[in-house]
C-alpha positions as CSV (number, residue, x, y, z in Angstrom):
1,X,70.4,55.9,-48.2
2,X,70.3,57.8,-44.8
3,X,67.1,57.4,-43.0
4,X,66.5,60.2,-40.4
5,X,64.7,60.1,-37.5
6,X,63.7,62.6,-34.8
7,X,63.8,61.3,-31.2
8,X,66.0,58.7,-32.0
9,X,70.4,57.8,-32.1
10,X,69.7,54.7,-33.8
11,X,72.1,54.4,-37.1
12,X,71.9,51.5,-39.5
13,X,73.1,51.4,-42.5
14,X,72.5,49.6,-46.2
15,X,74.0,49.1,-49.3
16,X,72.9,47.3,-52.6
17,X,74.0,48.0,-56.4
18,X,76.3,46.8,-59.0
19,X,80.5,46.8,-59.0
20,X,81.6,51.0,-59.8
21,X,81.4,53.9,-57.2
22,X,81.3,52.4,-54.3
23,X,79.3,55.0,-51.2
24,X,80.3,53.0,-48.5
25,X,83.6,54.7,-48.9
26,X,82.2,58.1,-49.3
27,X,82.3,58.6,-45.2
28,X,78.2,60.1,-45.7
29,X,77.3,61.7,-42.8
30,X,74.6,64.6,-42.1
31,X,74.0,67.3,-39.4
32,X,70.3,68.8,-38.4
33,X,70.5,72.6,-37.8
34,X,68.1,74.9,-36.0
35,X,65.2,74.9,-38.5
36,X,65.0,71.3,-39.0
37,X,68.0,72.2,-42.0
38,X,69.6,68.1,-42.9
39,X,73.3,69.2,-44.0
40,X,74.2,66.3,-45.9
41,X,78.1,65.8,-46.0
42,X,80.3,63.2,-47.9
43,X,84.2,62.5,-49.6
44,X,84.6,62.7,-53.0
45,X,85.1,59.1,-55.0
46,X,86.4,59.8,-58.5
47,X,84.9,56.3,-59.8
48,X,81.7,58.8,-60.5
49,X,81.9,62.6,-61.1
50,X,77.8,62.9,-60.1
51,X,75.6,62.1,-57.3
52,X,72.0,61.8,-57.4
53,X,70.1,62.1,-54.2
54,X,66.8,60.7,-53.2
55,X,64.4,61.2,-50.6
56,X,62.1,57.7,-49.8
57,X,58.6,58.4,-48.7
58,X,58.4,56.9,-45.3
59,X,54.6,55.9,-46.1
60,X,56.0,53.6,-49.1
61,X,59.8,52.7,-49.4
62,X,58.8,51.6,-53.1
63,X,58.3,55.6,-53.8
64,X,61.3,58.2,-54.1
65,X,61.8,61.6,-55.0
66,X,64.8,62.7,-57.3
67,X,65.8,65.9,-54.8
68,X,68.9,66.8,-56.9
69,X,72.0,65.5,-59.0
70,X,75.3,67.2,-58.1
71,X,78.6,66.9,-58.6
72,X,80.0,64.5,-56.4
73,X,82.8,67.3,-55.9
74,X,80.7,69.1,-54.4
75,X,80.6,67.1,-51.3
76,X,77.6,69.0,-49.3
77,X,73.4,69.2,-50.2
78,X,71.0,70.8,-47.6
79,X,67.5,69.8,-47.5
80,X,64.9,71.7,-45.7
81,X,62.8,69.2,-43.8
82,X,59.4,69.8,-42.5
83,X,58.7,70.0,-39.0
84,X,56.0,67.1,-39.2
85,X,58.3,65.2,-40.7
86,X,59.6,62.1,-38.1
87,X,61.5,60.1,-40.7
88,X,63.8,60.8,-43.9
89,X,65.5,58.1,-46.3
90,X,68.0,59.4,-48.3
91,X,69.4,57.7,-51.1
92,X,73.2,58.0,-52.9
93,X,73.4,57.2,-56.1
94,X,76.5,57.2,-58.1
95,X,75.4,58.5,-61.3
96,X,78.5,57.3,-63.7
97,X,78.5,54.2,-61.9
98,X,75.6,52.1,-60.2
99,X,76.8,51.3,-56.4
100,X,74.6,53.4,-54.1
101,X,74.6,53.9,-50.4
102,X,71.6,53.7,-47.8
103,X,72.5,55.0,-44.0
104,X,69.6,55.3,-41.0
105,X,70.3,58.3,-39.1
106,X,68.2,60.3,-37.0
107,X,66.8,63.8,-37.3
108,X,66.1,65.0,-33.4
């Protein structure tokens, strides 16, 4: 999960699931552009050929939104945050296999 933050270099990071794919070693990492564009950036792991990404309401960690499942080949997504928004939890799901990946980063 990567948690992003305006205002903010604090990075933590998290990590929960069942033996397969494991995210840690996927080297996540994100970039905000102009616009408030989140470049989300990550290696390849061929224990899972799909990635599903997640975005956590900040409100209630208990509630997620499927954004997208891409090909974990693909090693890029962009999401368009909102300028209101202070906070973003992604989450990194292996589809194939069930190891996923939570990181804190920080948006401003």
């Amino acid at each position: 999960m990567i948690v992003l933050q305006k205002n903010s270099l604090a990075e933590t990071e998290e990590e929960h699931g069942a033996a397969g794919a494991d995210m840690r070693l996927a080297n996540i990492s994100h970039t905000v552009t102009e616009g408030n564009k989140v470049v989300l950036t990550w290696k390849a792991l061929s224990a899972s050929a799909n990635v599903e990404i997640q975005l956590f309401l900040i409100r209630n960690l208990m509630n997620s939104k499927k954004l997208a499942t891409v090909p974990m080949s693909q090693e890029k997504f962009e999401y368009q945050a909102k300028e209101s928004d202070q906070e973003l939890i992604f989450n990194f799901i292996p589809r194939d296999e069930k190891k996923e990946r939570k990181l804190d980063t920080n948006l401003m």
